[in-house]
C-alpha positions in Angstrom: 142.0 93.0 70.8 143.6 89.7 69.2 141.6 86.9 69.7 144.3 84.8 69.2 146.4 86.2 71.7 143.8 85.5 74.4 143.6 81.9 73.2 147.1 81.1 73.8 146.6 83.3 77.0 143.9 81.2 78.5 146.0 78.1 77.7 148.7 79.3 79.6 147.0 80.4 82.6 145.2 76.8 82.9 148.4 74.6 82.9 149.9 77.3 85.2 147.3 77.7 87.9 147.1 73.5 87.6 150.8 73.8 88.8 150.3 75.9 92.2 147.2 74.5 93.4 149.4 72.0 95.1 150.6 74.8 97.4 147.2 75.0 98.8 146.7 73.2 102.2 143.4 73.8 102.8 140.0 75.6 101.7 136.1 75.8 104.4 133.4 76.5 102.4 130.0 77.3 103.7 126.8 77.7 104.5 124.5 76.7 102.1 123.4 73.6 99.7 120.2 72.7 98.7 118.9 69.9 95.7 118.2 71.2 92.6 115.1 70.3 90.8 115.8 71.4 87.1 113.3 72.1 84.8 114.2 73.4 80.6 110.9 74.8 80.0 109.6 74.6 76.6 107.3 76.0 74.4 104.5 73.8 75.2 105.6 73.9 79.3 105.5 77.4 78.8 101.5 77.3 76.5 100.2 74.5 79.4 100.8 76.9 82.1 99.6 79.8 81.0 96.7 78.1 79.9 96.0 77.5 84.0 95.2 81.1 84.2 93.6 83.4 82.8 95.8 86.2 80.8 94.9 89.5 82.8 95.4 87.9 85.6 99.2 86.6 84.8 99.6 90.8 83.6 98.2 92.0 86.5 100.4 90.3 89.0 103.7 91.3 87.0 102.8 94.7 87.7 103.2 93.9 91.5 106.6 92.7 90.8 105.9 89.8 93.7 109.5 89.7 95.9 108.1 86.8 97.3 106.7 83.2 96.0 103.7 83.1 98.0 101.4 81.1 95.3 101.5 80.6 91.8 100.5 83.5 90.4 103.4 85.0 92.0 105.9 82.4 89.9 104.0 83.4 86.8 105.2 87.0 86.9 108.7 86.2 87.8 109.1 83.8 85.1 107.5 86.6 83.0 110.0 89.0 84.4 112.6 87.1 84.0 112.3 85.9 80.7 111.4 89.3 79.5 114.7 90.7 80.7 116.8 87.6 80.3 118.3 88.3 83.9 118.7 85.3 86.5 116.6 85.8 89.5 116.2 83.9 92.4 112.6 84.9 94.5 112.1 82.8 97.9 109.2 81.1 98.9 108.8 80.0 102.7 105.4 78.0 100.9 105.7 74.5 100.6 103.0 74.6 98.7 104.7 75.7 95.5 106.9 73.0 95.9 103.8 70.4 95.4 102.3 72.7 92.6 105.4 72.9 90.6 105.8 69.0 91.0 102.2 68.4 89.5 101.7 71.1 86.8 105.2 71.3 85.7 107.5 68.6 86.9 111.7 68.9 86.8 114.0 66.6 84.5 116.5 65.8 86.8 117.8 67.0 90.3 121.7 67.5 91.6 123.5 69.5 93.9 122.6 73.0 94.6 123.3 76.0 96.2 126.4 78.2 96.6 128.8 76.3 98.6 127.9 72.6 97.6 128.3 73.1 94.0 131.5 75.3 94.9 132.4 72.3 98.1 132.0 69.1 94.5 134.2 71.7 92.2 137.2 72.3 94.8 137.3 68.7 95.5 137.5 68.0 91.4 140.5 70.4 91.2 142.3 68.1 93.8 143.1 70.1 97.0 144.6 68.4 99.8 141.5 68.9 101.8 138.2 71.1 100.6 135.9 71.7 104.4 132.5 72.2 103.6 129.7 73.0 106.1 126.5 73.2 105.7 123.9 73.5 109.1 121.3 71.8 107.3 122.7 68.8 106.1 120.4 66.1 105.7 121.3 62.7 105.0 119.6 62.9 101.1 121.1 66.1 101.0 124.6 64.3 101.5 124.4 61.7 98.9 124.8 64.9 96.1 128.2 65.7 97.3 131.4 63.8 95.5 132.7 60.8 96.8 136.0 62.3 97.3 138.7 61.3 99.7 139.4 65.5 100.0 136.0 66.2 101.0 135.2 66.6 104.4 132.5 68.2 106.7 132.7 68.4 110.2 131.0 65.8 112.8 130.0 66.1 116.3 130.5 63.3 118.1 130.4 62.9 121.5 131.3 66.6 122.1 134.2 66.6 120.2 134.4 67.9 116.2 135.8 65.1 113.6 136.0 65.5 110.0 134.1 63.2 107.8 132.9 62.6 104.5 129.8 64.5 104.6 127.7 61.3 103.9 129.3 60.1 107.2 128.2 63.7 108.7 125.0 64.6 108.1 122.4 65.1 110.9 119.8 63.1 111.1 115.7 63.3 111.1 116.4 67.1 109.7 114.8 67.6 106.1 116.1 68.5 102.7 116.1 71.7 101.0 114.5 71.9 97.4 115.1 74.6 95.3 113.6 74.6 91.8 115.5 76.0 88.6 113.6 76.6 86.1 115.6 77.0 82.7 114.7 79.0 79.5 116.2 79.4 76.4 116.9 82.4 74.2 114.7 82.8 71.2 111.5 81.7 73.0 108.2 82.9 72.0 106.0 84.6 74.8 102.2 85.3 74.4 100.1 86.4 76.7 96.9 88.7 76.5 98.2 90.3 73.2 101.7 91.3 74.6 104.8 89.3 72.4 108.3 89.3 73.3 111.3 86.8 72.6 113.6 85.6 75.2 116.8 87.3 74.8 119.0 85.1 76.3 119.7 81.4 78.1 119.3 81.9 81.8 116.9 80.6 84.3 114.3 81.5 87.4 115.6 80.6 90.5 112.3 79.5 93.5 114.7 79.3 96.7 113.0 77.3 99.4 113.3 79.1 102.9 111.3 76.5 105.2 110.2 77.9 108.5 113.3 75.7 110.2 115.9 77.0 107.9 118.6 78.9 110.4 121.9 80.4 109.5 123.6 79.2 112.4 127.0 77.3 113.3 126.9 74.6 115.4 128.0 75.9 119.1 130.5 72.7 119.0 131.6 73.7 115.9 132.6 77.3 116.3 134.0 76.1 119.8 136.5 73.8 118.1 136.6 75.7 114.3 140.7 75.2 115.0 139.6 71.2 114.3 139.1 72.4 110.4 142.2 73.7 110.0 144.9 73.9 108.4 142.7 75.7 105.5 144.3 79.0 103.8 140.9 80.3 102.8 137.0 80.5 103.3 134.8 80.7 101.0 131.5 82.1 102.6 127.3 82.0 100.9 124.2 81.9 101.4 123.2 85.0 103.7 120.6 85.1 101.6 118.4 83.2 103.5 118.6 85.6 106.9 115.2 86.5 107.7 114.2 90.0 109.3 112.5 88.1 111.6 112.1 84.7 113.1 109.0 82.5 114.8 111.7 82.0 118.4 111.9 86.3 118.6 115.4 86.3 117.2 116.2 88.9 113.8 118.6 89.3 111.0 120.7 91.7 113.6 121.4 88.1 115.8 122.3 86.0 112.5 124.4 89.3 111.3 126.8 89.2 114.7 127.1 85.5 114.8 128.3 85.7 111.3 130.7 88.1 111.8 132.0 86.2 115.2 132.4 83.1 113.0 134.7 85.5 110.7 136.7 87.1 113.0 137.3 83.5 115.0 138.7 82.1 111.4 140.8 85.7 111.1 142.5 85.0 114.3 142.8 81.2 113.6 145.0 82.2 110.8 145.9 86.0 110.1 147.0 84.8 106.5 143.4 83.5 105.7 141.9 85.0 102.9 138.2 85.5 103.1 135.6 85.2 100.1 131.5 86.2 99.9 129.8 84.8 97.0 127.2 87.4 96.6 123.8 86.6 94.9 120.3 88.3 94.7 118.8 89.0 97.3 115.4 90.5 97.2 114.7 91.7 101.0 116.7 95.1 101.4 117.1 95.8 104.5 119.1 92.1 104.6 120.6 93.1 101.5 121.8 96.3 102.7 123.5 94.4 106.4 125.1 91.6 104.5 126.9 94.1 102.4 127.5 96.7 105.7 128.1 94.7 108.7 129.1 91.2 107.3 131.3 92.2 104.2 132.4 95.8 104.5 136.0 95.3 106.7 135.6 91.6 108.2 136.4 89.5 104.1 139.0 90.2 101.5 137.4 89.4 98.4 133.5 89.5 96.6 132.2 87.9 93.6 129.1 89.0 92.1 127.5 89.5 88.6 126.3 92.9 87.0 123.0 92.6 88.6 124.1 92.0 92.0 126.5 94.7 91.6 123.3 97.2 90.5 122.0 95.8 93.5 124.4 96.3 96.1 125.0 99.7 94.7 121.4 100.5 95.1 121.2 99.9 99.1 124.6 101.6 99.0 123.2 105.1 98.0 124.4 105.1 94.6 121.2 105.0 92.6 122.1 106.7 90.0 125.3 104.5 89.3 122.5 101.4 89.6 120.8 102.4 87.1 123.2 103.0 84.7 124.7 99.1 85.1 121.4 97.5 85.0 120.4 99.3 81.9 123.3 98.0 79.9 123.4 100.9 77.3 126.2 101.3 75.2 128.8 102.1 77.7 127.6 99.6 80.1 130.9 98.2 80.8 132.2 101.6 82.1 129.8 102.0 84.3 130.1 98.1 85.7 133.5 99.2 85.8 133.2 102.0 88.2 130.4 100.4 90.1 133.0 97.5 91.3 135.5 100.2 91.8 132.5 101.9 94.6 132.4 98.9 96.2 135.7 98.4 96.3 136.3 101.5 98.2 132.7 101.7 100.2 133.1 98.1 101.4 137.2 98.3 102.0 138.0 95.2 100.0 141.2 94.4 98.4 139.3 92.6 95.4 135.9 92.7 94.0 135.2 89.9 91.3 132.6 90.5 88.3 131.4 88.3 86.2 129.8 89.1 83.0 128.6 87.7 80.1 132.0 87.6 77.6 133.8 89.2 80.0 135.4 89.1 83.7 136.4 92.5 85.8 138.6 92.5 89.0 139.1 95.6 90.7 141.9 95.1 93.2 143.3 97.6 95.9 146.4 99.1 95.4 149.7 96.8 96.6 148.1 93.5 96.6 150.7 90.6 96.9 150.3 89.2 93.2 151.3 90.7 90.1 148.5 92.0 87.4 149.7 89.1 85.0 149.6 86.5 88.2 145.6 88.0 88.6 145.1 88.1 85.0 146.2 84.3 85.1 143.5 83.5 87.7 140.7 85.1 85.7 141.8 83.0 82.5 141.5 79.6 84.3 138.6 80.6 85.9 137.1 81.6 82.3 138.2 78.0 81.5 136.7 76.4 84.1 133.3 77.8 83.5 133.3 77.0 80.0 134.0 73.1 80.8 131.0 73.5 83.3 128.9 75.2 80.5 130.1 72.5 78.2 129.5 69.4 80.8 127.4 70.6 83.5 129.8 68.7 86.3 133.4 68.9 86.1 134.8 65.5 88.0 138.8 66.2 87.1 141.6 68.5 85.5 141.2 66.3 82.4 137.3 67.2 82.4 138.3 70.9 83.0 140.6 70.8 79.7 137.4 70.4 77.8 136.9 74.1 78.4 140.1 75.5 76.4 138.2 73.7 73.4 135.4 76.7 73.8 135.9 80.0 71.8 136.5 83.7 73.3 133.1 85.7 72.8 133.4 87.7 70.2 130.8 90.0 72.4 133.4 90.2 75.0 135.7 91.3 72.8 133.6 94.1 71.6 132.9 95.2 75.1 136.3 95.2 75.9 137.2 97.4 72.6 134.3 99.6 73.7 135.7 100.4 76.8 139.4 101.0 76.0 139.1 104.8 74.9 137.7 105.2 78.4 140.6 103.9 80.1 142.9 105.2 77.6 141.5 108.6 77.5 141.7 108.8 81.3 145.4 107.9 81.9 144.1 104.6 83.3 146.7 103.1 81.5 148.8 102.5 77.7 146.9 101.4 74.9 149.5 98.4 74.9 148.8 97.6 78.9 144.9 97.3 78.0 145.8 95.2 75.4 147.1 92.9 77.9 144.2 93.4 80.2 146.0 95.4 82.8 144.9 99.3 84.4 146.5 101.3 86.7 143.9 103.5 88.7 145.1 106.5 90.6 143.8 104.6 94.0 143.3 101.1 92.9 144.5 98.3 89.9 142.4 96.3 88.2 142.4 93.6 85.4 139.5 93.3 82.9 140.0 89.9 80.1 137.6 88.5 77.5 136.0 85.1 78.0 135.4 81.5 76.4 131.4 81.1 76.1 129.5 78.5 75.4 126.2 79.1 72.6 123.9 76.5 74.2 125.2 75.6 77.6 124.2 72.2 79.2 123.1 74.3 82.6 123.6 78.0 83.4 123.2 77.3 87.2 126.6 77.0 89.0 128.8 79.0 86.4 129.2 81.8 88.4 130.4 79.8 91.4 133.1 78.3 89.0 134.1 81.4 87.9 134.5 82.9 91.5 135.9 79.8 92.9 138.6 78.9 90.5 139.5 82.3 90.5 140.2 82.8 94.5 141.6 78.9 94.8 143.9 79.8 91.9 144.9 83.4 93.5 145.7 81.9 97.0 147.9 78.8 95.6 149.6 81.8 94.0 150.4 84.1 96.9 151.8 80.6 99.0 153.4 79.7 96.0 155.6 83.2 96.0 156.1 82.9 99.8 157.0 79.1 100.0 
C-alpha cells in the first residue's frame, strides 16, 4: 500500500469531517466516569513490589488467573498477566481496601478524568458540538470538577421535579462519593523477574483496577427517563459502562433488572427520535454471564453501531459460541487480521448491527451492513479522522480544540499497519471480496455485508494509552452522523 497516499488521505478526511460536524445538533453520552489515578510503573516500582512478597507466592496466584481484585496478591498476577501478554485489562475490585494499599505501597503521578463516557463527554465538547449531554448516575461533586469548562457541556439536573440542563459542576448530586479507578501504565521493553522466570514487556499498555463500591448502580434517575425528551434535540447516543452490572445486588435486585431498564432507556431514546443512531462502547468485561447479556439482550437489535478492540472482540465471540473463531483472534498468528476480520463480520450478523468498529494496533476495521446511508469513501473518511484524533490524544494526552487535534496529522502511518493490511489483501482478493485497486483504497464488497479496513498514525511512546480507544470510536460515529445529516440537509 502507498504510505503516501494514506498521508494525504488522512489529511483530507480531517479538514473534511471538521466541515460537517456543524450539522450535528446534538450528542447524550452515558453512564459512566470515574477519576483516574495514574501510575507509569518503573523498574524499580516494579523490584519494590515484588519485593513485598515472596516469589512462589506471586507465581502461584497467576495460575488462578484472579477475575477479581480481592487483595493484593490478586493485582500481582494481573499486572503479571498483563504485562506478560501486553494486553490491556481492566479486573474490578468491590475492596476498598486495594484502594488504600495501592496509595501506600505504590502511589499514582497524577489523576484526571476517567471512564468511558467522561473522557468521550471532555472530547465531544473539544470538537465543538452545539450541545454534547452527558449523564453519569454517580456524579459527585469532585467527580464534576474533571469535566471541561465548556459552554456545550451539559448534564441533566433535577430540580424541583422538573429536568434542567446544567454544566455538570452545576449538576452533580451531593453527599454521594467518587469513583477511583487506578491505571497502572507499563512500558514496552521492561524487564520482569520473578522466581527465575524472565520475560520483556512486549508492548506500552496498562492494567486497569475498576472500583465497583457496594453503592455503585446502573440506574437512570426516574425524573430523568420521565422527561429524557428534556435532553433533546441530540442525533445520537453514545452508551458505556455495563460493565459494572453485578449478577447480584445487597437490595435482592440482579443483572436481569439492570438489563431491562437499559433496554427501556434505549427504546424511550428510539422513539424520541426514530433517526437516532445508537453506539455501545464495549470494553472487558471479566463476569460472563454479564458479558454474555450485554452483548444479547442490551446490544443485539436495540443499538446501531459497536466499538471494541481485538480482545473484546475474542471475547464477545467467546460467550457467543464461536470458540474456535476466539481463539484464533486472540492468538494473533500470522493471519490474525483475517480472522479479526471475520470475527467483526459474526457479530455483525449475530448481533444485527449495521456497523461494528475495531480498533487495532496500526490499523482500524469497520464491518458495515449492506445499504448503509454513507458511501465507503464517506466511512473510510470517518475512520481517517478518527486515526487522527487518537494520534493527537497519544501525542498530548487531552485534546482541548480542532487546533490541538491538528497535532495528530504530524504523527506517521504504522508501518505495522501497513504490513497487516498487505497481509491480508490476497485474502480479500482471492475471495472476490473485492479488486486489488478497491483494497488499495481500503474498500470490500462482501456478498452480505461492506466493510472498510485503513492503516493508522501511531505514536512510539504515547503520553497515556488510556482513552485512545474512546477517541477512536467517538470521532468516528460523531463524524459518521454529521455526515448522514449533512447528505439529508
Amino acid at each position: 500500500m502507498d504510505v503516501q497516499e494514506w498521508e494525504q488521505r488522512h489529511t483530507e478526511a480531517f479538514y473534511n469531517v471538521k466541515e460537517t460536524i456543524p450539522y450535528l445538533d446534538g450528542m447524550l453520552v452515558a453512564y459512566n466516569s470515574n477519576i483516574d489515578a495514574i501510575k507509569h510503573l518503573t523498574e524499580a516500582d516494579l523490584s519494590r513490589l515484588i519485593g513485598l512478597f515472596k516469589d512462589t507466592e506471586i507465581i502461584e496466584r497467576i495460575e488462578t488467573y484472579p477475575r477479581e481484585i480481592k487483595d493484593p496478591l490478586d493485582f500481582m498476577a494481573r499486572l503479571f498477566i498483563s504485562m506478560r501478554e501486553g494486553k490491556a485489562a481492566e479486573i474490578p475490585t468491590h475492596n476498598s481496601d486495594i484502594h488504600e494499599w495501592l496509595k501506600d505501597h505504590l502511589g499514582f503521578d497524577y489523576a484526571r478524568m476517567g471512564g468511558q463516557a467522561g473522557i468521550i463527554s471532555n472530547l465531544l465538547s473539544s470538537l465543538e458540538l452545539k450541545k454534547v449531554v452527558a449523564y453519569i448516575p454517580w456524579l459527585s461533586q469532585e467527580q464534576a470538577e474533571y469535566f471541561v469548562d465548556a459552554d456545550n457541556l451539559f448534564h441533566p439536573k433535577i430540580e424541583n421535579g422538573k429536568v434542567f440542563l446544567k454544566h455538570p459542576r452545576e449538576a452533580f448530586k451531593p453527599n454521594i462519593g467518587s469513583k477511583v479507578n487506578w491505571i497502572i501504565e507499563y512500558s514496552k521493553n521492561l524487564e520482569v523477574s520473578c522466581d527465575g522466570r524472565n520475560f520483556t514487556v512486549p508492548r506500552d499498555n496498562r492494567l486497569i483496577i475498576s472500583s465497583r463500591p457496594k453503592w455503585l448502580r446502573f440506574d437512570v434517575d426516574k425524573e430523568v427517563y420521565e422527561q429524557l425528551d428534556s435532553i433533546f434535540p441530540i442525533d445520537g447516543a453514545m452508551l458505556s459502562g455495563y460493565q459494572i452490572i453485578k449478577e447480584e445486588y445487597e437490595d435482592g435486585s440482579t443483572y436481569k433488572d439492570h438489563v431491562a431498564s437499559s433496554v427501556q432507556v434505549i427504546e424511550k431514546l428510539k422513539s424520541l427520535n426514530p433517526e437516532l443512531r445508537i453506539h455501545v462502547e464495549l470494553t472487558s468485561i471479566q463476569n460472563r454471564i454479564i458479558r454474555k447479556a450485554i452483548l444479547t439482550e442490551i446490544i443485539a437489535k436495540h443499538v446501531h453501531s459497536l466499538g471494541l478492540d481485538t480482545v473484546e472482540v475474542a471475547n464477545a465471540l467467546n460467550v457467543l459460541g464461536h470458540e474456535e473463531l476466539s481463539y484464533l483472534v486472540i492468538m494473533k498468528e500470522e493471519y490474525g487480521i483475517t480472522s479479526l476480520y471475520q470475527g467483526a463480520l459474526q457479530l455483525l450478523k449475530d448481533l444485527s448491527l449495521e456497523r461494528v468498529h475495531v480498533h487495532s494496533l496500526g490499523f482500524y476495521i469497520c464491518i458495515l451492513v449492506k445499504g448503509h446511508p454513507l458511501t465507503l469513501k464517506e466511512h473510510r473518511d470517518v475512520l481517517l479522522f478518527s486515526s487522527i484524533l487518537a494520534a493527537a490524544k497519544a501525542v498530548r494526552g487531552d485534546i482541548g480544540n480542532f487546533m490541538e487535534a491538528e497535532v495528530g496529522l504530524e504523527v506517521p502511518i504504522s508501518n505495522d499497519g501497513i504490513e497487516s493490511l498487505d497481509d491480508f489483501k490476497l485474502y480479500c482478493v482471492d475471495r472476490k471480496l473485492c479488486t486489488l485497486e478497491e483494497f488499495e483504497y481500503g474498500y470490500i464488497y462482501g456478498p452480505d455485508h461492506d466493510a472498510v479496513i485503513i492503516p493508522t498514525k501511531v505514536v512510539n511512546k504515547p503520553k497515556a494509552t488510556v482513552g485512545i480507544g474512546d477517541a477512536i470510536s467517538a470521532g468516528a460515529f460523531a463524524a459518521m452522523i454529521a455526515k448522514m445529516k449533512q447528505k439529508i440537509s
